[in-house]
Each structure stands twice: as C-alpha cells, then as structure tokens.
PLY file of the C-alpha trace (Angstrom):
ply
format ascii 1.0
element vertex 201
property float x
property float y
property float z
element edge 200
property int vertex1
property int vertex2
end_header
63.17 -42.51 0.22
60.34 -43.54 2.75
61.09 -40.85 4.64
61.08 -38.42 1.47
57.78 -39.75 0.55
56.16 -39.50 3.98
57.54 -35.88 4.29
55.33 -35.08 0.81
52.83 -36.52 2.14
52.44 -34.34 4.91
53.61 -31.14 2.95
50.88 -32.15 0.34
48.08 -32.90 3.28
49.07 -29.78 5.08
49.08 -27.82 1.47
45.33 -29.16 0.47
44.06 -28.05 3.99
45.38 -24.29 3.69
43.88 -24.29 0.44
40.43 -24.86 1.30
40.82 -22.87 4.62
41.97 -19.76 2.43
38.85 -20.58 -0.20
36.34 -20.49 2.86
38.27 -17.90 4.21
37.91 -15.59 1.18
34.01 -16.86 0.95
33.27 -15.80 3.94
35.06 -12.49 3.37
33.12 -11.90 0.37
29.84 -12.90 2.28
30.62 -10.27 4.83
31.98 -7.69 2.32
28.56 -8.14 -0.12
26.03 -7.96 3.15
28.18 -4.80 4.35
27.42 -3.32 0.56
23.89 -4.00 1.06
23.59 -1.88 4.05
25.42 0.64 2.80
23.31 1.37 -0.14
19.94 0.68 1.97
20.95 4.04 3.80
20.56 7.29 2.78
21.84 10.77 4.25
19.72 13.90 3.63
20.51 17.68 4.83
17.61 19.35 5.91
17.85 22.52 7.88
21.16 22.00 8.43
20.70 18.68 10.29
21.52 15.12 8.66
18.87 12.78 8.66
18.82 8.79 8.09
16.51 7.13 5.54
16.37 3.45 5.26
15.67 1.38 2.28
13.27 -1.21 2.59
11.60 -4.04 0.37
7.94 -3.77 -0.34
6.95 -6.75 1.17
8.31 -5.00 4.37
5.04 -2.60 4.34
2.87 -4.25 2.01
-0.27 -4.28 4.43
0.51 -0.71 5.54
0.91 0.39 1.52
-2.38 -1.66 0.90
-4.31 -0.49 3.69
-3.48 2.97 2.62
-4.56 2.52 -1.17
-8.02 1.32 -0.01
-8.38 4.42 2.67
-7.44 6.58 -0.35
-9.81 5.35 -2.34
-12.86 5.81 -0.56
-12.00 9.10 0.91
-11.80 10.22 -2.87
-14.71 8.23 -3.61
-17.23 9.12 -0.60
-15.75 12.61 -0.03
-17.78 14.85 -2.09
-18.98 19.10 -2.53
-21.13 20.57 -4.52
-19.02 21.69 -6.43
-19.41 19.72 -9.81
-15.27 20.36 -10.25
-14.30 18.88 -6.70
-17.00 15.59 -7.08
-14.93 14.97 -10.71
-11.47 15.70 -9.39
-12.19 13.17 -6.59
-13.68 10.70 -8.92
-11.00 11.16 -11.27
-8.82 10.29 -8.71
-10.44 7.38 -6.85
-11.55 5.06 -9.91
-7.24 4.89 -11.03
-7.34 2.97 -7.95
-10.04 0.42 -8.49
-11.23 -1.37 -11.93
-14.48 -1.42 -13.64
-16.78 -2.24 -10.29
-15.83 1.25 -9.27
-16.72 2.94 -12.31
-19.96 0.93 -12.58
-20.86 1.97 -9.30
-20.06 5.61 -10.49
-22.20 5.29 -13.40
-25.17 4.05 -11.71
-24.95 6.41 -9.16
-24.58 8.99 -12.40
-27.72 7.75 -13.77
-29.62 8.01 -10.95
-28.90 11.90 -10.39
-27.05 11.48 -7.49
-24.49 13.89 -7.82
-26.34 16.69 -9.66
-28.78 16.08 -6.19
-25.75 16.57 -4.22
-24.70 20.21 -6.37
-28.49 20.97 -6.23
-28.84 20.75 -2.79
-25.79 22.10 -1.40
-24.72 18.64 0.28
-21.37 17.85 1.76
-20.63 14.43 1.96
-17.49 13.29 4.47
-16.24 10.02 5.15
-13.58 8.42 7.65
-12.32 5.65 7.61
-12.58 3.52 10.59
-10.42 0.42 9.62
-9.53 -1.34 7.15
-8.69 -5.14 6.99
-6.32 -6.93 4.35
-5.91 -10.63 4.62
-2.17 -11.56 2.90
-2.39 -14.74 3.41
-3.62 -15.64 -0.21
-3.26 -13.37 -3.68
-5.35 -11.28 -4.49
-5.18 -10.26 -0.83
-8.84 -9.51 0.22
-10.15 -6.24 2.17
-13.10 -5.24 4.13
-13.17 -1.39 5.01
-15.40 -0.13 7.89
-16.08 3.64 7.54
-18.37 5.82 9.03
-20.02 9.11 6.29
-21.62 12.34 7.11
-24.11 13.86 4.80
-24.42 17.29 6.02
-27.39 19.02 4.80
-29.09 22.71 5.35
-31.42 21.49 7.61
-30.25 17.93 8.98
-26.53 16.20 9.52
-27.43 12.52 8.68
-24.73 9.84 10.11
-24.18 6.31 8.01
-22.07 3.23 8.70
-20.75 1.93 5.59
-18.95 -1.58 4.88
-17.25 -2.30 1.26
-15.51 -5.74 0.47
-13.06 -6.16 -2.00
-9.85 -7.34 -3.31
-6.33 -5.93 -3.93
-4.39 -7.05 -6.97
-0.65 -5.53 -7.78
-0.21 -3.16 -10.81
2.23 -0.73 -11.89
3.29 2.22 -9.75
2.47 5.21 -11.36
1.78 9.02 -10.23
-1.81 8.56 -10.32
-1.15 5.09 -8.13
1.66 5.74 -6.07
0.83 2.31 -4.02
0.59 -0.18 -7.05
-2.74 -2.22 -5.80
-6.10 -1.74 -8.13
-8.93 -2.75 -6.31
-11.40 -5.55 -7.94
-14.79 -7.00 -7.48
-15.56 -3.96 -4.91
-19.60 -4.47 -3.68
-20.50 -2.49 -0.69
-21.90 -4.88 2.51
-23.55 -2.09 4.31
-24.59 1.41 3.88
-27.25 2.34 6.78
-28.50 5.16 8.85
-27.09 5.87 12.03
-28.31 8.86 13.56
-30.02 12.07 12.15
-29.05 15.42 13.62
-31.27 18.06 12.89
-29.79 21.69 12.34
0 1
1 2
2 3
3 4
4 5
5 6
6 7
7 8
8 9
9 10
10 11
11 12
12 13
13 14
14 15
15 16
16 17
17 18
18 19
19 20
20 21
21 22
22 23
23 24
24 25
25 26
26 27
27 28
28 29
29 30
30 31
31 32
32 33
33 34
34 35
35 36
36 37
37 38
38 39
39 40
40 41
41 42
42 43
43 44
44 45
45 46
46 47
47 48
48 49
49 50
50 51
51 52
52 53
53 54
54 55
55 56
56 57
57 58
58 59
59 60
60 61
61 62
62 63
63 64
64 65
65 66
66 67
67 68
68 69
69 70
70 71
71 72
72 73
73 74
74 75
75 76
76 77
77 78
78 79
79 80
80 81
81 82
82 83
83 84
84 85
85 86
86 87
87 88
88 89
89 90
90 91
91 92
92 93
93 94
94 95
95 96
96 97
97 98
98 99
99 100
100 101
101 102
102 103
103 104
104 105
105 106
106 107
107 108
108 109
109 110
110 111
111 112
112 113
113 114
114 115
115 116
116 117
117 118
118 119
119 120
120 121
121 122
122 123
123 124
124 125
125 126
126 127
127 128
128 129
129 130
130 131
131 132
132 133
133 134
134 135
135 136
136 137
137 138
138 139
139 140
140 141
141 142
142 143
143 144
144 145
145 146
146 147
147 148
148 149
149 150
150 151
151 152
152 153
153 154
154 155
155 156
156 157
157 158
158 159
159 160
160 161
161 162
162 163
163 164
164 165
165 166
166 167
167 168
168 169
169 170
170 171
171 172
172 173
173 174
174 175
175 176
176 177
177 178
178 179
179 180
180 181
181 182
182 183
183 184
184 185
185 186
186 187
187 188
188 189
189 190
190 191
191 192
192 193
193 194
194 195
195 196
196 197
197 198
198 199
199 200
C-alpha cells in the first residue's frame, strides 16, 4: 500500500507538471502565432508595372512629428502662397484655414479688411513662401510649433525678400479629405514678419 501510494504520488506530481508545461507551452504558441498575425496583416503586396512592391503598416504615433510637421508646412504654403488671381488666393485660403481654427480666419479677415488681397490682384503681385523648418515639441499635448519660413513678394518693378516666424499649437481632429493629417492648428500669432532684402527689377 505505501508503495501504491508513493507511486500516485509521483504519477500525480509528474501529471500536474506536464500540465502546466503544456498550458505555457500552448501560451507561448499562441503568443507567437498572434505576433506572427500581426505582421502579416501590417504588410501589404501591390503590382505595379509588373513588379511587386512592399508596403508596411505603421501606427501613427510612429510618424506623428513627420505628419505634424507636414500639416503646418501645408498650411502656410496655402496660406502665404498667393496670385492675382482672385480664384487661386480663395482656393488657397479655402484650403489653408480647414487646417487651423478661428486665429487663422481672423488673421484672414483682417488682412480682408485692410485690402490686402484686392492690392495683391490690383497690382499683379505674386507672393511665394518656403518653408525653412518647422519645429514641434511632443513632449506635452497640444504639441507646440514654431515655423521659420522665408516669402517672396515679387512685384513689376522690385522682388522684396521677408523672414517670417509663426508660433502655434497642434491639437488632433478627425481625418478628413480636406485634413488628410488630423492636427488643426490653434492660437497661431506670427513672431516675425521683416524685410530682408529688396531686389530691384
């Protein structure tokens, strides 16, 4: 009988440690099997041309400060870029202030008031910006920018060369076709806005 009851024992010892091997066994399966899944789906194939090309899923936060760095270049290239051409100056405006909030289209209504666009049709102006940089701190929400750009007015008679600074913030919103990046822009002031050469023609 002792030895009967020492042998179930063991059995029943040997019994409970197989049974959690096989349950961290199958866990770790599963683990492997659900990760594999994920990279599966994160990849897609496409035929162009008759070649296969790799895409790659990723998560926003992987290219959140190249996405927001984007939206605010965007937005003052539609903003600063102008013709005169009354059609292209509202197209661009149209475009730029679904990007930013109300400090946008105050700025555009001052600068309505004042007659600065009808100067720009009136006088045949082109106005060109590039952007030079643009800074986005992540570290706290609503992420704050600074963009550092540099605008050419080019007139009939003179090409006039400004450095312009604008400040801001970034908050998230839905995507849409209008805002492909999902960021509005807030509390948008510009720092600087100065002469830096004249060029006469």
């Amino acid at each position: 009988m002792q030895n009967i009851e020492t042998a179930f024992q063991h059995v029943r010892s040997f019994t409970i440690i197989l049974t959690i091997g096989y349950f961290i066994a199958i866990g770790y399966i599963e683990y492997q099997n659900s990760a594999l899944v994920q990279t599966i789906q994160s990849r897609l194939y496409i035929l162009y041309n008759g070649k296969v090309l790799e895409a790659i899923a990723t998560d926003r936060k992987d290219n959140i400060a190249v996405e927001a760095r984007d939206h605010v270049k965007s937005f003052h290239e539609y903003f600063f870029t102008l013709a005169p051409d009354d059609k292209v100056i509202q197209a661009n405006l149209n475009k730029a202030l679904y990007l930013a909030d109300e400090s946008a289209k105050k700025e555009y209504d001052n600068l309505s008031e004042s007659g600065y666009y009808a100067n720009i049709i009136a006088g045949n102006i082109s106005q060109q910006l590039q952007v030079d940089s643009v800074t986005v701190d992540l570290c706290s929400y609503p992420y704050h920018f600074r963009c550092y750009s540099t605008q050419n007015i080019i007139r009939s008679t003179s090409t006039v060369t400004r450095s312009l600074v604008t400040e801001g913030e970034l908050r998230n919103v839905a995507r849409s076709d209008n805002n492909p990046h999902g960021f509005l822009i807030q509390r948008w002031e510009t720092l600087e806005n100065k002469d830096l050469k004249v060029v006469n023609r």
